[in-house]
MARVEX-321794 format. One line per field, with one value per residue (C-alpha): residue number from 1; residue in one letter; chain; x, y, z. Coordinates in steps of 0.001 Angstrom, whole numbers, m for minus. Layout:
! MARVEX-321794
resi <- c(NUM / ...)
resn <- c(a / ...)
chain <- c(A / ...)
X <- c(X / ...)
Y <- c(Y / ...)
Z <- c(Z / ...)
//
This chain:
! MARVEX-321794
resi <- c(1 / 2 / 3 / 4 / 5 / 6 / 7 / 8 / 9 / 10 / 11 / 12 / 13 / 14 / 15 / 16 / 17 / 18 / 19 / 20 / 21 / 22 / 23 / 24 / 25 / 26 / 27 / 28 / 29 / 30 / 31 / 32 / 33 / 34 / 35 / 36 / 37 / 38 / 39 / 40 / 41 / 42 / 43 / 44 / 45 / 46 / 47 / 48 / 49 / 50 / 51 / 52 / 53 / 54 / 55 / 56 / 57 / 58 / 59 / 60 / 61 / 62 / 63 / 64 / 65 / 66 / 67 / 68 / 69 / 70 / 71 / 72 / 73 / 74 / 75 / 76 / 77 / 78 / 79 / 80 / 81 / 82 / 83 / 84 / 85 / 86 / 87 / 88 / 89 / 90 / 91 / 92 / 93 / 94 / 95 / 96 / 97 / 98 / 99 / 100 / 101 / 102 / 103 / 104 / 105 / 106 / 107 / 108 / 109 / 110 / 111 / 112 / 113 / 114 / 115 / 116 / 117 / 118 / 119 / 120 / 121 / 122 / 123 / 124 / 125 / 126 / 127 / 128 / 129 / 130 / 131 / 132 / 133 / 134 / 135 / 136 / 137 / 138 / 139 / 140 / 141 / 142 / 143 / 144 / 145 / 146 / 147 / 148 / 149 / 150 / 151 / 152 / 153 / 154 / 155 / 156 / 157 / 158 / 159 / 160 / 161 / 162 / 163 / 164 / 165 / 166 / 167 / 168 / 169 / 170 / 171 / 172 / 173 / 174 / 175 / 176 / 177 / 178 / 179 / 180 / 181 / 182 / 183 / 184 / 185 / 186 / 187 / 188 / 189 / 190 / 191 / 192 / 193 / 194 / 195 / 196 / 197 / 198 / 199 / 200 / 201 / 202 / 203 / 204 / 205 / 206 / 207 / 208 / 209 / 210 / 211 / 212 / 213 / 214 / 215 / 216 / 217 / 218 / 219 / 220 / 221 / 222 / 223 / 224 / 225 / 226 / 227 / 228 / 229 / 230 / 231 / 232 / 233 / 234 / 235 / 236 / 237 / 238 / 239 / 240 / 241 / 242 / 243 / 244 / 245 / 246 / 247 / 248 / 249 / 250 / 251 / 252 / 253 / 254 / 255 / 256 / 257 / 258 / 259 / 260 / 261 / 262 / 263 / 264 / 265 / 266 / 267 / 268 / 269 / 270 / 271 / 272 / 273 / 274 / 275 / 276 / 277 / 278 / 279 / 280 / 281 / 282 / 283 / 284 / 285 / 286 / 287 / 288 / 289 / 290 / 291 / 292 / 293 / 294 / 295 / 296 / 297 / 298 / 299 / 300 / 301 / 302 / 303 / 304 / 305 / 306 / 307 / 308 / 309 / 310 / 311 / 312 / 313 / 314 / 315 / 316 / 317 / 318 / 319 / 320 / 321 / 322 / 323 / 324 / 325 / 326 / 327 / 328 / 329 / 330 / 331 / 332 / 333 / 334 / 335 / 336 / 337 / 338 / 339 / 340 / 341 / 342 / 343 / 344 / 345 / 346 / 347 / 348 / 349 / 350)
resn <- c(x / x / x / x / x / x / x / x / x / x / x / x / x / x / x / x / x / x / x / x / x / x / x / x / x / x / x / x / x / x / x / x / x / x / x / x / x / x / x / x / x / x / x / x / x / x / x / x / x / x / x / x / x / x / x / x / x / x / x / x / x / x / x / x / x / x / x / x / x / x / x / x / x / x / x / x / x / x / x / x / x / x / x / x / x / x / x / x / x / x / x / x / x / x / x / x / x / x / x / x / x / x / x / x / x / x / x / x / x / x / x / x / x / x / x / x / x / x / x / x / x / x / x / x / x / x / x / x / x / x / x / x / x / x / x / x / x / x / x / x / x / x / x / x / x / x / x / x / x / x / x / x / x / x / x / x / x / x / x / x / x / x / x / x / x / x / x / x / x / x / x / x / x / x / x / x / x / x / x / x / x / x / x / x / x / x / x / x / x / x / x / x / x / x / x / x / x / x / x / x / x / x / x / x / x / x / x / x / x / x / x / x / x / x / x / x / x / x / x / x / x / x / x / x / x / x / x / x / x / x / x / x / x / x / x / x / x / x / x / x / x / x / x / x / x / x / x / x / x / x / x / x / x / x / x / x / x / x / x / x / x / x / x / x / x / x / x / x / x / x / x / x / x / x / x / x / x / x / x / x / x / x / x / x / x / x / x / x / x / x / x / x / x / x / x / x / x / x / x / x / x / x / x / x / x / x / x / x / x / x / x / x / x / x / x / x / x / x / x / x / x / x / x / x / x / x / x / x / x / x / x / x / x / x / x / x / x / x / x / x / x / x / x / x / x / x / x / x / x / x)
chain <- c(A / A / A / A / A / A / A / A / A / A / A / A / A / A / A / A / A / A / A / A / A / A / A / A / A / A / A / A / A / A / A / A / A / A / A / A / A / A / A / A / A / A / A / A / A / A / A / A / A / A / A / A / A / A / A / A / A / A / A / A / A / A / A / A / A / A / A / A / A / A / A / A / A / A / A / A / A / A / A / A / A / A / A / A / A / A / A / A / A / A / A / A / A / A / A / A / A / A / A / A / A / A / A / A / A / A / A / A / A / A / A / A / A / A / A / A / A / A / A / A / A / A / A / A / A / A / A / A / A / A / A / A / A / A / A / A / A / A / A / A / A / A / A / A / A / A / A / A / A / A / A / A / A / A / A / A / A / A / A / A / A / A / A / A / A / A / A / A / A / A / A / A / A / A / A / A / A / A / A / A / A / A / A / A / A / A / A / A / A / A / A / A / A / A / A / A / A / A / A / A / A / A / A / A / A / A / A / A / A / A / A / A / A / A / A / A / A / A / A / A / A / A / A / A / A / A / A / A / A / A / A / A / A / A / A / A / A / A / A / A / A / A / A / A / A / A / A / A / A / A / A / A / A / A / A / A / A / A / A / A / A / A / A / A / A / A / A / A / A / A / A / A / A / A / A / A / A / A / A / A / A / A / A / A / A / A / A / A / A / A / A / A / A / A / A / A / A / A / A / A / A / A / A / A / A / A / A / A / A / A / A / A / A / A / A / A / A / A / A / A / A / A / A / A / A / A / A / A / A / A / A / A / A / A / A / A / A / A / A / A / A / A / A / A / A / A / A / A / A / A)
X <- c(73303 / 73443 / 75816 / 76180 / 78236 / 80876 / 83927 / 86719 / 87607 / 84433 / 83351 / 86213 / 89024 / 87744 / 85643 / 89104 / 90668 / 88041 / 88427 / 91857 / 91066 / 88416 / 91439 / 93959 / 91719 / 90303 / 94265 / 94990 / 92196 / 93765 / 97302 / 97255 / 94506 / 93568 / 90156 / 87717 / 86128 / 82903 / 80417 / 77118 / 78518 / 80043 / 76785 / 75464 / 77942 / 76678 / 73130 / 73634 / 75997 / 79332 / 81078 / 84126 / 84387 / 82470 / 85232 / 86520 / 82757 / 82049 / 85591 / 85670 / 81729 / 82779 / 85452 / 83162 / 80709 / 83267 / 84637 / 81256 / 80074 / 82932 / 82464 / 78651 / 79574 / 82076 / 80497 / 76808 / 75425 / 77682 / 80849 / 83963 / 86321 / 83597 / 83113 / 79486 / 79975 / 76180 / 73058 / 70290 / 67962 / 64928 / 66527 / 68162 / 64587 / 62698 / 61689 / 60883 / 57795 / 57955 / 56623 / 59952 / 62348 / 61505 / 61327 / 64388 / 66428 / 64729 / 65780 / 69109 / 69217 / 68013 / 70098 / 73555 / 72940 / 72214 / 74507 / 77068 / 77974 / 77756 / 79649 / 82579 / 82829 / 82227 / 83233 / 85875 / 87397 / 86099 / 86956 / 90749 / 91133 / 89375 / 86698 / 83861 / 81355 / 82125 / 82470 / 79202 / 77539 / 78609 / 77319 / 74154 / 74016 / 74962 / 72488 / 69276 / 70170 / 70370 / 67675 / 65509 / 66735 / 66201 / 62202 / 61761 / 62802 / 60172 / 57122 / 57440 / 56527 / 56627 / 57708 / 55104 / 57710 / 56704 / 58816 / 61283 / 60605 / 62981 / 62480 / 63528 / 66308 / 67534 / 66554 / 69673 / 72217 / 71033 / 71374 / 74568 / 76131 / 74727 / 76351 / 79798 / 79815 / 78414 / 81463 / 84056 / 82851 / 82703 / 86258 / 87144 / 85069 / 86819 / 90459 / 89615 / 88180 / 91333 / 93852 / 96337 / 97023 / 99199 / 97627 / 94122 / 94945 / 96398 / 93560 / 90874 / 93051 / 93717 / 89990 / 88461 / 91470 / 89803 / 86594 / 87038 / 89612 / 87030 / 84176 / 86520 / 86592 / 82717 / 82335 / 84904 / 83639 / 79914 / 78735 / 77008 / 75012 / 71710 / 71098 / 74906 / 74884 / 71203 / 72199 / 75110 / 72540 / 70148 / 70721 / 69217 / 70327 / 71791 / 73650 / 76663 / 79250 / 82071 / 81062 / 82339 / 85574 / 85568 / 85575 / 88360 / 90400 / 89317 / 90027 / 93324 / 94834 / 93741 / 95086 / 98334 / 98020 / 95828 / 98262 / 101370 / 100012 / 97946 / 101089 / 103883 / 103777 / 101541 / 100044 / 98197 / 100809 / 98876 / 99565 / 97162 / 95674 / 93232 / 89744 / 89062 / 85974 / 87106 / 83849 / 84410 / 81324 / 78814 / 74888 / 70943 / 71434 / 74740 / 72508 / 68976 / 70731 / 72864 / 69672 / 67332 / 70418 / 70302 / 66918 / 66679 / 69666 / 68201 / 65352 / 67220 / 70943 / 72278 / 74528 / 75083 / 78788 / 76844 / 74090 / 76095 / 77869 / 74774 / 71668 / 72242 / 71613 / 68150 / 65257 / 63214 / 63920 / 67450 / 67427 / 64076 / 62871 / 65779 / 68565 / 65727 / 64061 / 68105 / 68496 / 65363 / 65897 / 69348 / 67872 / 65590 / 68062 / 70325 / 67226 / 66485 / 71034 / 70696 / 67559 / 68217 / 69633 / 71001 / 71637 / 72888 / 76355 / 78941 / 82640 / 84592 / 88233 / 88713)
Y <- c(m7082 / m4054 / m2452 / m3375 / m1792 / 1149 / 123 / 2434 / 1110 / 1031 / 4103 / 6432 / 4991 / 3375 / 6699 / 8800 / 5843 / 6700 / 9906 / 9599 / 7547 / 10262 / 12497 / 10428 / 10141 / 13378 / 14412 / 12093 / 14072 / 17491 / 16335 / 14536 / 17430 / 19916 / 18944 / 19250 / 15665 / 17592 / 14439 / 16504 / 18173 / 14698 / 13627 / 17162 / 16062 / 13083 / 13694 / 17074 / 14904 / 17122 / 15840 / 18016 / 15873 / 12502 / 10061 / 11500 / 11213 / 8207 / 6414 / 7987 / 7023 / 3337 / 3383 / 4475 / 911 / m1332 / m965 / m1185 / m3853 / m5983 / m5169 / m6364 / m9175 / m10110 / m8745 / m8109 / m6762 / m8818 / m7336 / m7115 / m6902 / m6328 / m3234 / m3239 / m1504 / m1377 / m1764 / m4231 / m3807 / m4262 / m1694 / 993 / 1885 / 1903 / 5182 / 6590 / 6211 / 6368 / 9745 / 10610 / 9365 / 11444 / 14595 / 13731 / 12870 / 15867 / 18171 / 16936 / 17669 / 20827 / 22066 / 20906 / 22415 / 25832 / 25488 / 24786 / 21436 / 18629 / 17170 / 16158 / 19768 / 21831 / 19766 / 17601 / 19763 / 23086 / 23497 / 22437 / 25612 / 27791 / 28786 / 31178 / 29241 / 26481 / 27337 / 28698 / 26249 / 23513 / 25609 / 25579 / 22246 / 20877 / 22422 / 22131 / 18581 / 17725 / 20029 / 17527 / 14345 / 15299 / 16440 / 13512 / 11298 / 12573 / 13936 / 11000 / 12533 / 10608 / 7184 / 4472 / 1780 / m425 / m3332 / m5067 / m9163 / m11562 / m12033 / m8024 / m9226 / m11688 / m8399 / m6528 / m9448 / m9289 / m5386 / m5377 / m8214 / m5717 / m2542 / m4775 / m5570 / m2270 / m725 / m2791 / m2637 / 1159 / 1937 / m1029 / 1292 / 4976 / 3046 / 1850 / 4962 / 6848 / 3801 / 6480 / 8664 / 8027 / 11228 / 9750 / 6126 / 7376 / 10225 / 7127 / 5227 / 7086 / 8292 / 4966 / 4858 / 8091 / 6481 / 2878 / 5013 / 7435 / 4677 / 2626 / 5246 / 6273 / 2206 / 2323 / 5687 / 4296 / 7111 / 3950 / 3323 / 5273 / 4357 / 5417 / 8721 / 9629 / 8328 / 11189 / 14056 / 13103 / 14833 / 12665 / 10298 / 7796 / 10345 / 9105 / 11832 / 9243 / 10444 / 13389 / 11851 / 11024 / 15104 / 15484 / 13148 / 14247 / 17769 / 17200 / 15070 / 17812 / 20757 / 19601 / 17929 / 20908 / 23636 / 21609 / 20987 / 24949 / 27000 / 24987 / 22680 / 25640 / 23592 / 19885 / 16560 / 16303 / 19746 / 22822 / 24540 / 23945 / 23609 / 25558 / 27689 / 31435 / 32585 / 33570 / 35461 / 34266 / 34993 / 33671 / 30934 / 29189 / 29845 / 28292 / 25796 / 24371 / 24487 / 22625 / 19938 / 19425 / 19101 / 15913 / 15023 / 15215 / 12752 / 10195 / 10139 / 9760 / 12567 / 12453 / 10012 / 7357 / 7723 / 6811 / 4341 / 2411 / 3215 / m959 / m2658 / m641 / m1340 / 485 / 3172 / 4376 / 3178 / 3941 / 6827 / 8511 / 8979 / 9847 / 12687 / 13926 / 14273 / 16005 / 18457 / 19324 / 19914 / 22246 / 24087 / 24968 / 26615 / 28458 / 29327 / 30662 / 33487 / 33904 / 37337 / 37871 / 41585 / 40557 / 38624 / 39041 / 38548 / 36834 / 36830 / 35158)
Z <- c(m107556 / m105138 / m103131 / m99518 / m96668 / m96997 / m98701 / m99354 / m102264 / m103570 / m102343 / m102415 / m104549 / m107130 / m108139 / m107921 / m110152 / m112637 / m112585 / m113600 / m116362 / m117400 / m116930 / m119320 / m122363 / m122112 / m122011 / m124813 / m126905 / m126206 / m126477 / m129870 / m131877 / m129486 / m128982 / m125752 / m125048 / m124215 / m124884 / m125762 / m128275 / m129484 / m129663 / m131241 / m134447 / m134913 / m135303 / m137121 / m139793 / m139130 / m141619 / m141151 / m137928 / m138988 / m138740 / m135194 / m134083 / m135157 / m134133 / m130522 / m129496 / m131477 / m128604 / m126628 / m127367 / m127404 / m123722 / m122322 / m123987 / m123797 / m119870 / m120430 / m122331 / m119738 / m116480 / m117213 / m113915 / m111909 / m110011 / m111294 / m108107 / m105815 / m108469 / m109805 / m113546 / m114566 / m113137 / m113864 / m116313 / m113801 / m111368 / m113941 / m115464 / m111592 / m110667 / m114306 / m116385 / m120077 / m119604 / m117504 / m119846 / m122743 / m120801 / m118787 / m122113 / m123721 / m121093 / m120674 / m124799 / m124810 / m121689 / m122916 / m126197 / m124905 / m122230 / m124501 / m122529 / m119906 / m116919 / m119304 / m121261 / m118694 / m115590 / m116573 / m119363 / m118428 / m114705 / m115049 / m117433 / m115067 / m117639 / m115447 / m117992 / m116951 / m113617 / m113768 / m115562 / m113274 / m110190 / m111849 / m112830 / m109479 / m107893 / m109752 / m110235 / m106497 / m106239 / m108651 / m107110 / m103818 / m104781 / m106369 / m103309 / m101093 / m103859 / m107032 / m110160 / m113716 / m111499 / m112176 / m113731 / m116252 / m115465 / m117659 / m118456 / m118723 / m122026 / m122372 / m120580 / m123730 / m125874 / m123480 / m124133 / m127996 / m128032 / m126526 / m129145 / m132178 / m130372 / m129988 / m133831 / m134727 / m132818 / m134632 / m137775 / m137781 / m136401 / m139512 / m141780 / m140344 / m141161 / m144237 / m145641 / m143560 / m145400 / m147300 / m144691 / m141723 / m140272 / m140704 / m139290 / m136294 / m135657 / m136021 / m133844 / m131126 / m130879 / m130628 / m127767 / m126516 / m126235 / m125015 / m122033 / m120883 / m121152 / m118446 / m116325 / m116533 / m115422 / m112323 / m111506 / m111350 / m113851 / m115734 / m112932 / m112343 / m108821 / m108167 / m109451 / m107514 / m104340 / m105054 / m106278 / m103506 / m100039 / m97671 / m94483 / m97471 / m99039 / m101201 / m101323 / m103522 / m107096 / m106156 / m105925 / m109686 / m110918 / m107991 / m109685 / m113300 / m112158 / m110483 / m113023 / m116163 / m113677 / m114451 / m118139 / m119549 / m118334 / m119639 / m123143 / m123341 / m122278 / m122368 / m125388 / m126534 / m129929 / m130730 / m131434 / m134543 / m135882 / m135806 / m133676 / m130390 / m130708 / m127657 / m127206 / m127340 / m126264 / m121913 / m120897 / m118525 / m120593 / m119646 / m122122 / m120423 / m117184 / m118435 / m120529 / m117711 / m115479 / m117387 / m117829 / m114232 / m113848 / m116890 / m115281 / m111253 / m113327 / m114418 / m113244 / m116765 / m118593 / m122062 / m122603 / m119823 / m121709 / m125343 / m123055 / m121978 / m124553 / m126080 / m122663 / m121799 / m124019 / m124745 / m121907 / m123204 / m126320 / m127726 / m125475 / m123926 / m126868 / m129807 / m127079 / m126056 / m129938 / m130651 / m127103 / m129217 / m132152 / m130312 / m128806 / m131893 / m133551 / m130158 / m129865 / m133168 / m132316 / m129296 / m128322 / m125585 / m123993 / m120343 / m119533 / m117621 / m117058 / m114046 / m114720 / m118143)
//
């Protein structure tokens, strides 16, 4: 169940490979309605009951569930190709207390909201369109994150583990078969409700597409796996540079999609218009917001589409603690956004 040797493919190709597929759906979403597949604030309409946006939110995170537990179903914590897609249960929740999973998912909450996004928003979407938020944001993000990881390796805080059992482990396999149903039956429930429009079929359809795409590449890329995406934030003798090949290839492939479908095809396959924040300068909150993400993040190693990804197969850590505190830490935030003025920002070059 862990990781031995260096492999390139493991290590270097099979990251970039899910990048690309990070790349492709998050292409797909922009391509067919304009929209940024920035999974915070994915997460932001669900529990704040958008319904201008309910059926899109509730297809693409169904997509979402249904590639990665059909992977769990199939794969568990095994290997698939010598690929390890999740971690187990015992190991995932080491390192955390119950303590540290509710401030880490609050944090990681409350920073995304005021920062106005995550690694897939700002990174994956952001940084291909040469935003100087996002550019920002991910600076920041980056580095109090590895900052945080890196502390916590040699001074533990919040770590005293409370082990899983096996019979939490039966829980995992019975969590994951609810979350597969649950997944199907709501993209059966989006199509039926969407049954007299064309327009609304395909939207639910290629959504859940969005989702199930970008959960594939979060699993090849190892973004599903907390131990993989520390050993990355942590700068030590062990470090694991190959995550970073999975925004290089995200990055890349979107340089090229995003500019073709922004000022060439120059509106959404669906009709309309993008969904593209207008806003460009760099303020405190974008700043604070994207630092406090990277702490929570530094904590655990899970961002917010991993974290929608993975939340069946961890109980009670993500599914209990983790996703209730991230939903609470947004909640937080929008009533902070909203009186928060803000006197200093700045522009680079948008």
């Amino acid at each position: 169940m862990f990781d031995s040797g260096f492999s390139f493919s493991n290590n270097v190709s099979t990251p970039f490979l899910g990048g690309l597929l990070i790349s492709l759906a998050s292409t797909l979403n922009l391509w067919y309605k304009g929209r940024i597949t920035g999974w915070s604030g994915i997460f932001f309409n669900l529990i704040s009951f958008d319904r201008s946006k309910l059926h899109y939110t509730l297809s693409i995170i169904a997509g979402l569930l249904l590639a990665s537990t059909l992977a769990w179903e199939k794969y568990g914590y095994g290997s698939y190709r010598d690929v390890y897609l999740f971690d187990a249960p015992q190991i995932f929740i080491a390192g955390l207390d119950f303590v540290g999973w509710i401030l880490a998912g609050f944090l990681v909450g409350f920073g995304t909201k005021l920062g106005n996004g995550c690694t897939s928003g700002h990174g994956v979407c952001g940084l291909p369109r040469f935003s100087s938020r996002s550019i920002a944001a991910v600076a920041v993000f980056m580095v109090t994150a590895m900052a945080t990881a890196t502390f916590r390796s040699k001074e533990p805080f919040l770590n005293h583990t409370v082990w899983i059992t096996e019979t939490a482990r039966s829980d995992t396999d019975f969590n994951a078969h609810v979350a597969f149903i649950a997944a199907i039956a709501i993209i059966i429930i989006c199509l039926v409700l969407n049954r007299d429009g064309s327009d609304g079929i395909k939207d639910i359809l290629v959504s859940t597409g969005v989702g199930f795409i970008f959960a594939c590449g979060l699993m090849l890329a190892g973004m599903t796996r907390k131990t993989r995406v520390l050993k990355f934030l942590t700068i030590s003798d062990n470090w694991d540079p190959s995550l970073g090949f999975v925004m290089l290839g995200a990055v890349l492939g979107n340089l090229v999609t995003f500019w073709y479908i922004l000022r060439i095809k120059g509106s959404p396959a669906a009709g309309g218009s993008f969904d593209i924040p207008s806003y460009t300068r760099i303020d405190t909150k974008l700043l604070v917001g994207a630092g406090l993400f990277g702490v929570g993040w530094g904590m655990c190693g899970i961002c917010p589409g991993p974290a929608l990804a993975v939340f069946p197969f961890y109980f009670p850590h993500m599914l209990a603690l983790f996703i209730p505190s991230m939903a609470v830490g947004q909640i937080v935030a929008a009533h902070v956004d909203s009186r928060w003025t803000d006197p200093y920002s700045f522009q680079l070059f948008d």
